[in-house]
N, CA, C and O atoms as CSV, one atom per row, in Angstrom:
chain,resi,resn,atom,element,x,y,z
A,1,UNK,N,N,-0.242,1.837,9.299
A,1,UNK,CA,C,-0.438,0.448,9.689
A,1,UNK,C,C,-0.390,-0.473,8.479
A,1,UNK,O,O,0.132,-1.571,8.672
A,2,UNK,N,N,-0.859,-0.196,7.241
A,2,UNK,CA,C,-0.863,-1.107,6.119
A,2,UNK,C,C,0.448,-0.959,5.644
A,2,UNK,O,O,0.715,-1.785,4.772
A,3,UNK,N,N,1.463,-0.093,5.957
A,3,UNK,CA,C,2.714,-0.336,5.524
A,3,UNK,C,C,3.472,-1.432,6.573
A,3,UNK,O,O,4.130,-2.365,6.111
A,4,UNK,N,N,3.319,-1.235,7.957
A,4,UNK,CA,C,3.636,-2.064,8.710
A,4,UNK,C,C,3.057,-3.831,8.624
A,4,UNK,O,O,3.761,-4.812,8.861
A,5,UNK,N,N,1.704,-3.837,8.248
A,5,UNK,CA,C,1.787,-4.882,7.716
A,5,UNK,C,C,2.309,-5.520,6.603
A,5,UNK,O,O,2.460,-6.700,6.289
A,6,UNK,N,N,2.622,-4.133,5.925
A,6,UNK,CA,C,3.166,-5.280,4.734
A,6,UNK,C,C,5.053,-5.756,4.735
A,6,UNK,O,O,5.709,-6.524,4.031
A,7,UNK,N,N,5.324,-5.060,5.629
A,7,UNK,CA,C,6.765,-5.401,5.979
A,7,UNK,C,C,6.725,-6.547,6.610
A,7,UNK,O,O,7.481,-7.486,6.359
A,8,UNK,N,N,5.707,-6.547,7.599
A,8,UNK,CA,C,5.513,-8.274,8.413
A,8,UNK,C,C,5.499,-9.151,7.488
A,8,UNK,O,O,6.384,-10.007,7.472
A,9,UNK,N,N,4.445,-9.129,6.470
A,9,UNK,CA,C,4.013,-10.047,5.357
A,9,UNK,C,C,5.260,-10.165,4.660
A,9,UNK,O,O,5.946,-11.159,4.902
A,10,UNK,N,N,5.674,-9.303,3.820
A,10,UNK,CA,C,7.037,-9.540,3.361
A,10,UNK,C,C,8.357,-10.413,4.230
A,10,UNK,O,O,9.046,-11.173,3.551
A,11,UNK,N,N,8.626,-10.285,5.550
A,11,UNK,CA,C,9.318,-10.282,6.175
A,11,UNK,C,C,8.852,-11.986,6.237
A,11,UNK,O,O,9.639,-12.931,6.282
A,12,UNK,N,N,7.462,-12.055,6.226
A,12,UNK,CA,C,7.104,-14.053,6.667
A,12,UNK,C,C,7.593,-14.638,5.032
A,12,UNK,O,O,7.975,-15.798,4.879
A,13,UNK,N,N,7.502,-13.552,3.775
A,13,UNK,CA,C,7.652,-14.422,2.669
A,13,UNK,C,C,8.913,-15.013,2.559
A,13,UNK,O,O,9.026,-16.140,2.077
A,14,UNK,N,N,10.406,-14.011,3.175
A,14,UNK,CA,C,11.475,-14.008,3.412
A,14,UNK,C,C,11.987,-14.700,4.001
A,14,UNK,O,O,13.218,-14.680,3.994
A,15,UNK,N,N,11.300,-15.609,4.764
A,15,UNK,CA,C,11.379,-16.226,6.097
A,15,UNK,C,C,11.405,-17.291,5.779
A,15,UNK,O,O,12.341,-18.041,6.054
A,16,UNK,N,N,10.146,-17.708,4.966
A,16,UNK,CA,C,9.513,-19.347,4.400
A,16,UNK,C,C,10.347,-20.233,3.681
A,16,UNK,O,O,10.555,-20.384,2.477
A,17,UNK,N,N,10.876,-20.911,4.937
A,17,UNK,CA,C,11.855,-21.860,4.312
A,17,UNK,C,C,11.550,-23.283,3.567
A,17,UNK,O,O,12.409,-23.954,2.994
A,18,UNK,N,N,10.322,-23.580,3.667
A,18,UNK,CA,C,9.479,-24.499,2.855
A,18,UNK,C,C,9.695,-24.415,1.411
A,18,UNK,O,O,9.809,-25.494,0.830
A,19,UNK,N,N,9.775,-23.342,0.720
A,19,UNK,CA,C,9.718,-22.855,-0.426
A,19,UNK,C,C,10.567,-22.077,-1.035
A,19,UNK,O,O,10.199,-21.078,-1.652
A,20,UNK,N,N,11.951,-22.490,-0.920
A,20,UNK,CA,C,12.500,-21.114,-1.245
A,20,UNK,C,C,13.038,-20.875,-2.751
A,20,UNK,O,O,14.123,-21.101,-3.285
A,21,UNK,N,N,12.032,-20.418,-3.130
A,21,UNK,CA,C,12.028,-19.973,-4.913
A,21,UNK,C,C,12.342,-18.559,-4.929
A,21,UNK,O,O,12.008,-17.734,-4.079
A,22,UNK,N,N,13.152,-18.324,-6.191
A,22,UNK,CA,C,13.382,-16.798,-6.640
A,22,UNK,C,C,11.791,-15.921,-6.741
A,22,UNK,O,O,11.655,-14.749,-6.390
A,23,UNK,N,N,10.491,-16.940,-7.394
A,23,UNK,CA,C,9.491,-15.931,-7.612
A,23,UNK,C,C,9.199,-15.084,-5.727
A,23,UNK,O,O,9.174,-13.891,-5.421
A,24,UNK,N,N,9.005,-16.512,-4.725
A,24,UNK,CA,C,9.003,-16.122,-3.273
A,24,UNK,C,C,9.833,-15.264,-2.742
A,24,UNK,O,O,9.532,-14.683,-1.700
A,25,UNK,N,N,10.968,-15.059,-3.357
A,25,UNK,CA,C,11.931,-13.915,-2.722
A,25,UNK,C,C,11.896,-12.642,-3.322
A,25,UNK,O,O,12.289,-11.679,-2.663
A,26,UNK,N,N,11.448,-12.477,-4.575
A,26,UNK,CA,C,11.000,-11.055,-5.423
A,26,UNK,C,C,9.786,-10.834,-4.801
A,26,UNK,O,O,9.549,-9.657,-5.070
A,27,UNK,N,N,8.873,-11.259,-4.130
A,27,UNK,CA,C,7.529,-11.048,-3.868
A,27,UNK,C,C,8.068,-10.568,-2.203
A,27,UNK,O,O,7.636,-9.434,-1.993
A,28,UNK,N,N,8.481,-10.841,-1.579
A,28,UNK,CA,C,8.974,-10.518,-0.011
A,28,UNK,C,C,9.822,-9.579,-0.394
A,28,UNK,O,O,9.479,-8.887,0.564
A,29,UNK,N,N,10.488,-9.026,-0.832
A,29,UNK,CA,C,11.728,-8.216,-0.964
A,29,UNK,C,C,10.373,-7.274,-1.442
A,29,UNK,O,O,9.771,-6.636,-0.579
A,30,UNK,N,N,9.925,-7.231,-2.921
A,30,UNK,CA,C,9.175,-6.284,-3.081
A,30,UNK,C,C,7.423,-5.833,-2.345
A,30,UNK,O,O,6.442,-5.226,-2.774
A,31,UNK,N,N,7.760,-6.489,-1.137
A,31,UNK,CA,C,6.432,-6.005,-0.611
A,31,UNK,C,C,6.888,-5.438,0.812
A,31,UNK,O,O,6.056,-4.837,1.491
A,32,UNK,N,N,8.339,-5.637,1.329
A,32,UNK,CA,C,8.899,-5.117,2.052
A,32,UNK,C,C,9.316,-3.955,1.532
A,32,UNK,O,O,8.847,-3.034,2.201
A,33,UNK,N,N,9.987,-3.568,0.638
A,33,UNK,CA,C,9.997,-2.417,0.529
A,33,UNK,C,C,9.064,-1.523,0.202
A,33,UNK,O,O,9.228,-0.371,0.602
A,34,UNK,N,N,7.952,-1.834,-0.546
A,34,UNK,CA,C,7.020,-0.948,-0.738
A,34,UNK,C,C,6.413,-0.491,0.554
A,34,UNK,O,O,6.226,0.689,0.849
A,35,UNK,N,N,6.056,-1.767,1.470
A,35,UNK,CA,C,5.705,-1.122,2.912
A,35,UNK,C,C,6.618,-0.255,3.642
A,35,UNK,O,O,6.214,0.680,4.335
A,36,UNK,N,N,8.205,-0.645,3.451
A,36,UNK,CA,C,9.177,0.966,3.742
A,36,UNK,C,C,8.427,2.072,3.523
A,36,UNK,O,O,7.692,2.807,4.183
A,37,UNK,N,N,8.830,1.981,2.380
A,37,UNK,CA,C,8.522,3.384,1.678
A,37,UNK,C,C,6.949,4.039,1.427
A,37,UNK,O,O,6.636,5.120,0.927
A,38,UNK,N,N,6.073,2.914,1.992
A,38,UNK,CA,C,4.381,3.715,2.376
A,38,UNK,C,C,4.913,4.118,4.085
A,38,UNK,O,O,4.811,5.295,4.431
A,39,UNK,N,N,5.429,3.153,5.014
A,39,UNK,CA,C,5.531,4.097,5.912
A,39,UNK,C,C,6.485,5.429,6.441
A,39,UNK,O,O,6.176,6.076,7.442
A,40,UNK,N,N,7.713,5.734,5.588
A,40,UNK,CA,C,7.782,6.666,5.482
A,40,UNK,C,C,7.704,7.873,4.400
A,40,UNK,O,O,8.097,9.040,4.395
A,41,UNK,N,N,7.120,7.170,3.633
A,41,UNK,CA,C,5.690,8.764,2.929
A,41,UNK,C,C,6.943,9.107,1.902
A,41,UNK,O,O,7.442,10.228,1.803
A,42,UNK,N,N,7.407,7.809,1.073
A,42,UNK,CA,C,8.108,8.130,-0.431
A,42,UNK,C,C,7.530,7.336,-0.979
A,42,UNK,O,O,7.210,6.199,-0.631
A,43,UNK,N,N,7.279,8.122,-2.277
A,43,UNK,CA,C,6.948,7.312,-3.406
A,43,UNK,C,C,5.077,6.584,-3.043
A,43,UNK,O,O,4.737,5.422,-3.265
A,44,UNK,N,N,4.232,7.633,-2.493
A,44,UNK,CA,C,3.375,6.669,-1.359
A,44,UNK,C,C,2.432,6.527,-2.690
A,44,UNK,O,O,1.968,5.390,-2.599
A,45,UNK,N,N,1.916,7.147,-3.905
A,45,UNK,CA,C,0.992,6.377,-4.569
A,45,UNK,C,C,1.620,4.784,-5.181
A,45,UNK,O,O,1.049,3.698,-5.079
A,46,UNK,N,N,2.770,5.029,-5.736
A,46,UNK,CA,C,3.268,3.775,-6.092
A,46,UNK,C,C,3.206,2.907,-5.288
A,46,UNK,O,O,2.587,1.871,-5.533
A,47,UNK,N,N,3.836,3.119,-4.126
A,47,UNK,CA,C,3.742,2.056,-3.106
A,47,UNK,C,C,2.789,1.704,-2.451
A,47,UNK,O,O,2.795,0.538,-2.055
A,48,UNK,N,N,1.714,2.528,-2.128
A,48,UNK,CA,C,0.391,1.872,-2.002
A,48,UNK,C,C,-0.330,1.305,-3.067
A,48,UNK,O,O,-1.373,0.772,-2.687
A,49,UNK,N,N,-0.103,1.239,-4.359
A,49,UNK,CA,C,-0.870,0.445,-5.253
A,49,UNK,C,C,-0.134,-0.592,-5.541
A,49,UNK,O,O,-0.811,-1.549,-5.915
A,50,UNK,N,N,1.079,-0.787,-5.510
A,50,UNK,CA,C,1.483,-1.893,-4.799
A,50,UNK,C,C,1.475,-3.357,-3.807
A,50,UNK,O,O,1.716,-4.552,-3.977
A,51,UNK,N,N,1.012,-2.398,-2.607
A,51,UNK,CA,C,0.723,-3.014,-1.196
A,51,UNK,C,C,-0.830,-3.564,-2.174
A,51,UNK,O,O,-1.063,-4.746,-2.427
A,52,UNK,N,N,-1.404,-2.814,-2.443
A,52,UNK,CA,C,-2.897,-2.865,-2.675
A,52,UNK,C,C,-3.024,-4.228,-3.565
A,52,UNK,O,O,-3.574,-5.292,-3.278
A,53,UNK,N,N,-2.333,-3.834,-4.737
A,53,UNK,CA,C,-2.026,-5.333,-5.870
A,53,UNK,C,C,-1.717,-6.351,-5.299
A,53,UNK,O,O,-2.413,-7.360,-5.412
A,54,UNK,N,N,-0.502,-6.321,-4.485
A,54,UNK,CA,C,0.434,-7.210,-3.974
A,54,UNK,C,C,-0.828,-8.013,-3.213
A,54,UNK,O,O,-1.073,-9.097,-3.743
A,55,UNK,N,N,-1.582,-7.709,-2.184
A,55,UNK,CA,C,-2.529,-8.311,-1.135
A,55,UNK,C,C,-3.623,-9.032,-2.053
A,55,UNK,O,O,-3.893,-10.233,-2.044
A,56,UNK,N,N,-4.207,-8.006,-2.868
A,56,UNK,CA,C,-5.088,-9.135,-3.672
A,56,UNK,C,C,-4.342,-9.881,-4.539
A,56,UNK,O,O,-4.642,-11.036,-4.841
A,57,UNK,N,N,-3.683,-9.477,-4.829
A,57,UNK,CA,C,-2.905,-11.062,-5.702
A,57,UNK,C,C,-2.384,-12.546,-4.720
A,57,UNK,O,O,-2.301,-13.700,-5.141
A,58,UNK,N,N,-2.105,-12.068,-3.394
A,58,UNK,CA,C,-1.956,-13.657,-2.375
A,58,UNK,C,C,-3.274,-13.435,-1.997
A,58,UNK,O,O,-3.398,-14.402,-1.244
A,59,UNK,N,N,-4.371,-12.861,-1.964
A,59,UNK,CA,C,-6.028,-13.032,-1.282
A,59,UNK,C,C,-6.459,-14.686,-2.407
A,59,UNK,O,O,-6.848,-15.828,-2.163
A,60,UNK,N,N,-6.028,-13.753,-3.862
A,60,UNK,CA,C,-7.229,-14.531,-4.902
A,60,UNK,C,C,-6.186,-15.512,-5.421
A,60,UNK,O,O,-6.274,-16.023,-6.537
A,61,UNK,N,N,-5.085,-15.780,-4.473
A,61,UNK,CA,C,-4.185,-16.873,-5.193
A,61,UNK,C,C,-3.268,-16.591,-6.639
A,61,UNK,O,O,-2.657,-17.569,-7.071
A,62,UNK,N,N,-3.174,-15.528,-7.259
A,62,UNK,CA,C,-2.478,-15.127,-8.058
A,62,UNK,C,C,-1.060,-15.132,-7.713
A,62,UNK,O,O,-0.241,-15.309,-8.615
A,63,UNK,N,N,-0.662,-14.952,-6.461
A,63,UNK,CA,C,0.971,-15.183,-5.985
A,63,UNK,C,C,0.603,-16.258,-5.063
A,63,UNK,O,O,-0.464,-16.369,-4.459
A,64,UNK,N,N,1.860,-17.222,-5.024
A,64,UNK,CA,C,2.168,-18.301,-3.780
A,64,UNK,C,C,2.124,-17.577,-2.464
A,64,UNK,O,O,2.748,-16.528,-2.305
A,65,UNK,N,N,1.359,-18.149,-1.473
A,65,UNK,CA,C,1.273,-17.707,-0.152
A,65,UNK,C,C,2.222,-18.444,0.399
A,65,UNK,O,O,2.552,-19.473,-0.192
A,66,UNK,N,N,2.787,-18.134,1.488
A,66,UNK,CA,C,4.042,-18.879,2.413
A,66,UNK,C,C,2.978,-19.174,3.798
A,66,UNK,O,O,2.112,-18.472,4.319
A,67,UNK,N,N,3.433,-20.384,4.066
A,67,UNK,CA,C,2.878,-20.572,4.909
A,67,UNK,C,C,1.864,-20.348,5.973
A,67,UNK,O,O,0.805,-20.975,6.013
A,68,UNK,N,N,2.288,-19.241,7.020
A,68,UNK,CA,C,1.886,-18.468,8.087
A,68,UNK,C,C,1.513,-16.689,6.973
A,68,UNK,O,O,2.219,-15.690,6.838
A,69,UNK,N,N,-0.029,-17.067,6.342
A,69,UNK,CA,C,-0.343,-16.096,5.640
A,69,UNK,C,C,-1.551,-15.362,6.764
A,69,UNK,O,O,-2.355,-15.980,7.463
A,70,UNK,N,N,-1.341,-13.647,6.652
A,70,UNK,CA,C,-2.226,-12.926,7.114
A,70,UNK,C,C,-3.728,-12.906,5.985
A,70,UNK,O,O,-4.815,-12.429,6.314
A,71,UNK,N,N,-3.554,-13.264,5.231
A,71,UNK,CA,C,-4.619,-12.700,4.360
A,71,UNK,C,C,-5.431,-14.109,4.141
A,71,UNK,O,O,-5.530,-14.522,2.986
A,72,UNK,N,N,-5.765,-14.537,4.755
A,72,UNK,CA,C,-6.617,-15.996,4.582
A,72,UNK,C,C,-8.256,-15.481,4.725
A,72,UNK,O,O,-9.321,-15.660,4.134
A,73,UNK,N,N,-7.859,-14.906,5.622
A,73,UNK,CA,C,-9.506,-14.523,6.334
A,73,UNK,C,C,-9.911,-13.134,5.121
A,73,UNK,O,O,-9.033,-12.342,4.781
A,74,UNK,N,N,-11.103,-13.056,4.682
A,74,UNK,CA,C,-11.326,-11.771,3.582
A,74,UNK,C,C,-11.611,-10.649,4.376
A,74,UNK,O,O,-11.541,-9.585,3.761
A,75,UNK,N,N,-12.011,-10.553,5.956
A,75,UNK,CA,C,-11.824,-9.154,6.465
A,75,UNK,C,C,-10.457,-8.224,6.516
A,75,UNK,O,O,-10.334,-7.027,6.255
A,76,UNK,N,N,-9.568,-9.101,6.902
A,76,UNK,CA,C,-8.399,-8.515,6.213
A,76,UNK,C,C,-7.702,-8.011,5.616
A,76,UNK,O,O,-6.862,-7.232,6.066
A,77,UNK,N,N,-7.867,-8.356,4.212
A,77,UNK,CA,C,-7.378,-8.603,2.891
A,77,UNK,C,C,-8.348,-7.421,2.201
A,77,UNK,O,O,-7.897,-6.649,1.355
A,78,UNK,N,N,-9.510,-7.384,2.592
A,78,UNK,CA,C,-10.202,-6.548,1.934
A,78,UNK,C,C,-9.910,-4.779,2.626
A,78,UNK,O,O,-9.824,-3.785,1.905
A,79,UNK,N,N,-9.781,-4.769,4.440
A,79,UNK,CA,C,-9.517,-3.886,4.792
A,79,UNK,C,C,-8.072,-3.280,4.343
A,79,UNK,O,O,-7.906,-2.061,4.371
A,80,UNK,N,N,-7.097,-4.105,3.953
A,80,UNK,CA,C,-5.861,-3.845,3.607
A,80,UNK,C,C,-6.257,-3.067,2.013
A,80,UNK,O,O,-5.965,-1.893,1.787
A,81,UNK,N,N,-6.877,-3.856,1.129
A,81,UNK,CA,C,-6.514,-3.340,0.003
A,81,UNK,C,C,-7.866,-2.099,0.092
A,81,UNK,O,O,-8.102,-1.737,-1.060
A,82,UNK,N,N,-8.644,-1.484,0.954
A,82,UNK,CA,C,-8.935,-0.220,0.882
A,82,UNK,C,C,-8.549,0.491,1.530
A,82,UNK,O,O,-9.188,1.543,1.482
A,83,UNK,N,N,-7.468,0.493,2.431
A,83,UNK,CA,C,-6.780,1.634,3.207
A,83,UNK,C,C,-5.597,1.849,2.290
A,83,UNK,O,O,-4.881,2.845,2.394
A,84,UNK,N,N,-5.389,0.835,1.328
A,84,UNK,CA,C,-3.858,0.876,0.354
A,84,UNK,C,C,-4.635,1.985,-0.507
A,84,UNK,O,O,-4.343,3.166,-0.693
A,85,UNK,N,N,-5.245,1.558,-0.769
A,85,UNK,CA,C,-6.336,2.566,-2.330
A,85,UNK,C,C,-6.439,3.769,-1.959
A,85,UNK,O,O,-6.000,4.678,-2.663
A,86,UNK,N,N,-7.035,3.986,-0.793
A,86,UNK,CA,C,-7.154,5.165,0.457
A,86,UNK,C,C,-6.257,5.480,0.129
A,86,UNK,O,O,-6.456,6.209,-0.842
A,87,UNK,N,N,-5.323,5.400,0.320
A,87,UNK,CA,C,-3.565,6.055,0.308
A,87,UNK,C,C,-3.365,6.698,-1.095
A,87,UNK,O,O,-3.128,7.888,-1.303
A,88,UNK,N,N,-3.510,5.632,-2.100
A,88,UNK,CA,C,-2.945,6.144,-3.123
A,88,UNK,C,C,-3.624,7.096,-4.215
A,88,UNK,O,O,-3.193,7.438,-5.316
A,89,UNK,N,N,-5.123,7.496,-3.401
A,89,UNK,CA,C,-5.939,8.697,-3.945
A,89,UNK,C,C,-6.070,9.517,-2.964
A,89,UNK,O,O,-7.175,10.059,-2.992
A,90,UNK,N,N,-5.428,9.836,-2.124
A,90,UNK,CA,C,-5.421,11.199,-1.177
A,90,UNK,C,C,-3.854,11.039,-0.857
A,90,UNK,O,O,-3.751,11.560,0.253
A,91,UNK,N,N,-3.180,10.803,-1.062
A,91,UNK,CA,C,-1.488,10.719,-0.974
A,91,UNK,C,C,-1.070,10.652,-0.234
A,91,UNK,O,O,-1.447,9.837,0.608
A,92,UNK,N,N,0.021,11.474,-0.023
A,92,UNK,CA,C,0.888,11.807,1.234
A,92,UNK,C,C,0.678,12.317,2.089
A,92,UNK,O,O,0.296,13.437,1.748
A,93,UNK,N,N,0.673,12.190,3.494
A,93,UNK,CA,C,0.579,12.891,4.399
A,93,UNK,C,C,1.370,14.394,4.452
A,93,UNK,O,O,2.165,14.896,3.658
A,94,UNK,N,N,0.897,14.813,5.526
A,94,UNK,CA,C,1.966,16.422,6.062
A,94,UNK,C,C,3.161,16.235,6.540
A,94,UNK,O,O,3.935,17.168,6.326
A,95,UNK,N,N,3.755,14.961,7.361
A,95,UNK,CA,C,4.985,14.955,7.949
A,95,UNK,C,C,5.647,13.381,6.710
A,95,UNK,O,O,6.455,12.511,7.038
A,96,UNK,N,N,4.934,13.530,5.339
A,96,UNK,CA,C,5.779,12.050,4.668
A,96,UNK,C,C,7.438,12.760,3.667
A,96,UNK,O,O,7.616,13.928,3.320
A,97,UNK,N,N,7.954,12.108,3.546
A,97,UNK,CA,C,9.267,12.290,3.350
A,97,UNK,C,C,8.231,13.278,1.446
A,97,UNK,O,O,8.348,14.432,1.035
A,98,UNK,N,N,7.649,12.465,1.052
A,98,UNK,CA,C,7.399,13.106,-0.359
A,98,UNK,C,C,6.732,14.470,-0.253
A,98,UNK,O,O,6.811,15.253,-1.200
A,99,UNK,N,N,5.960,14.840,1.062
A,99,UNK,CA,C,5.997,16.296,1.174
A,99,UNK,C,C,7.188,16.958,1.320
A,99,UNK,O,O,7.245,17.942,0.583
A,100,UNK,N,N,8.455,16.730,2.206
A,100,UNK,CA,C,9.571,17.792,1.977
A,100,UNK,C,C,10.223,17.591,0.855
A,100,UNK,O,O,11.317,18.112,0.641
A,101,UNK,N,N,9.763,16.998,0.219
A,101,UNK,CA,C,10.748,16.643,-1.123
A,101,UNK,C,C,9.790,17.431,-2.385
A,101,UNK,O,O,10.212,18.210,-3.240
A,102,UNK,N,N,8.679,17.049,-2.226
A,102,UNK,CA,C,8.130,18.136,-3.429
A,102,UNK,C,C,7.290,18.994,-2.898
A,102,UNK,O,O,6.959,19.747,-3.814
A,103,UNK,N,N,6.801,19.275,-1.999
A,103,UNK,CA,C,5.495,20.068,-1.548
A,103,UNK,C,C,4.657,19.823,-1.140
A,103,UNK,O,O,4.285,18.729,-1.563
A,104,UNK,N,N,3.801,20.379,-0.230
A,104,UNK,CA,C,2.523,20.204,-0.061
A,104,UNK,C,C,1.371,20.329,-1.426
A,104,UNK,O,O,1.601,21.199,-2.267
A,105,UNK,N,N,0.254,19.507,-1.578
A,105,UNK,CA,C,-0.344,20.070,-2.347
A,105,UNK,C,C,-1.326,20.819,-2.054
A,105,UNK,O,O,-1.842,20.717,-0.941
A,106,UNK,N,N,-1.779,21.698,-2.957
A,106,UNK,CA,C,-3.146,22.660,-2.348
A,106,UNK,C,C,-4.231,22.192,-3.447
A,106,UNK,O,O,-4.060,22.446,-4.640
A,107,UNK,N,N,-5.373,21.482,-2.964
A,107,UNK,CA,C,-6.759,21.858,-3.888
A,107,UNK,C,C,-6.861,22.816,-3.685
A,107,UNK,O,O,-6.816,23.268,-2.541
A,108,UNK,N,N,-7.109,23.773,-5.143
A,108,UNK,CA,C,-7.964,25.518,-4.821
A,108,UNK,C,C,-8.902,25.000,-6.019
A,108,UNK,O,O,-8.631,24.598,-7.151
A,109,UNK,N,N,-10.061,25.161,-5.353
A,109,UNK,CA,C,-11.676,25.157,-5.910
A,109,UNK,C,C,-11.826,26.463,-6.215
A,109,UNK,O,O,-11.740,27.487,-5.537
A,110,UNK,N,N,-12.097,26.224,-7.512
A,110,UNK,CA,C,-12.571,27.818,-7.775
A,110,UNK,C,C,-14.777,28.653,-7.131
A,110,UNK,O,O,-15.828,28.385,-6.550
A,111,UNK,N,N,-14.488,29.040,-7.420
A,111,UNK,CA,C,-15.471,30.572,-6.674
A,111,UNK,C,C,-16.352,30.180,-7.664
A,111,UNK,O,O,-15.650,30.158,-8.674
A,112,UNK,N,N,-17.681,29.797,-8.029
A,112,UNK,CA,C,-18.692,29.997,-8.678
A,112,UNK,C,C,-19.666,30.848,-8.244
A,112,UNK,O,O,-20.326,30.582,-7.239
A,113,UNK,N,N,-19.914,32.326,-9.199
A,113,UNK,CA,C,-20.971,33.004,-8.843
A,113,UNK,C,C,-22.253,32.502,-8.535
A,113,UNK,O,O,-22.337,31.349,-8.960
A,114,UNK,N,N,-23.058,32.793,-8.102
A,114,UNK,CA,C,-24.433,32.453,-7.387
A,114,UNK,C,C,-25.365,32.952,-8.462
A,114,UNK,O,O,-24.947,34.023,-8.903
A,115,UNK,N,N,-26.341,32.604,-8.968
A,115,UNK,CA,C,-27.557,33.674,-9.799
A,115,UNK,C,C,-28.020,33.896,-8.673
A,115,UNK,O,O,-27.996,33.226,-7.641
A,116,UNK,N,N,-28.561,35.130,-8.978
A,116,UNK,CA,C,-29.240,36.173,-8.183
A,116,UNK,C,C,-30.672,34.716,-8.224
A,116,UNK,O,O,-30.673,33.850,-9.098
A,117,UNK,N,N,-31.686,34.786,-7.142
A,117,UNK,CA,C,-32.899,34.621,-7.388
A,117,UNK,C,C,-33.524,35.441,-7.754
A,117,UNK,O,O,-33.131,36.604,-7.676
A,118,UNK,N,N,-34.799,35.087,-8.315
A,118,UNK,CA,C,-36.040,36.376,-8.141
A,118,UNK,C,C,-37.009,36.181,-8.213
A,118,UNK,O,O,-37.832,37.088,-8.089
């Protein structure tokens, strides 16, 4: 879902004909694709820290917002940039394109003996 929003979001920056500056079209182009590529599971830490940056930077005004902005309200904005974070410290899913491409990963915790009590 936070990739899907961020293709919407991208897709309104793309859109905003009020404003149409090169910085506004690098910011829609690159938040559309990063939401691509979080929803189909390439490249998903990059691209969720991305999505994650990208949202607080139009939350706290660091990038120009276009008009018809999702992130006005801070329940939002805040749920977005911890499901992005979410993402990009537990990774990829089981069916994301970056598992058939490199692997699944395995945590193996190792075995710590027990002391005996007594």
């Amino acid at each position: 879902m936070v990739g899907i929003t961020a293709i919407i979001q991208g897709g309104v920056y793309l859109a905003d004909r009020n404003n149409p500056t090169a910085e506004i079209w690098l910011i829609g182009t690159l938040v559309v694709a990063s939401g691509i590529s979080l929803s189909i599971g390439f490249l998903t830490p990059f691209a969720g820290g991305l999505i994650a940056f990208a949202t607080l930077g139009i939350a706290l005004s660091w990038l120009p917002s276009p008009t018809p902005n999702f992130f006005n309200a801070p329940l939002p904005t805040i749920l977005v940039i911890v499901v992005a974070a979410a993402v990009v410290f537990l990774g990829p899913g089981f069916l994301s394109l970056d598992c058939r491409l490199f692997g699944r990963r395995e945590i193996i915790i190792p075995h710590s003996p027990r002391q005996p009590e007594r």
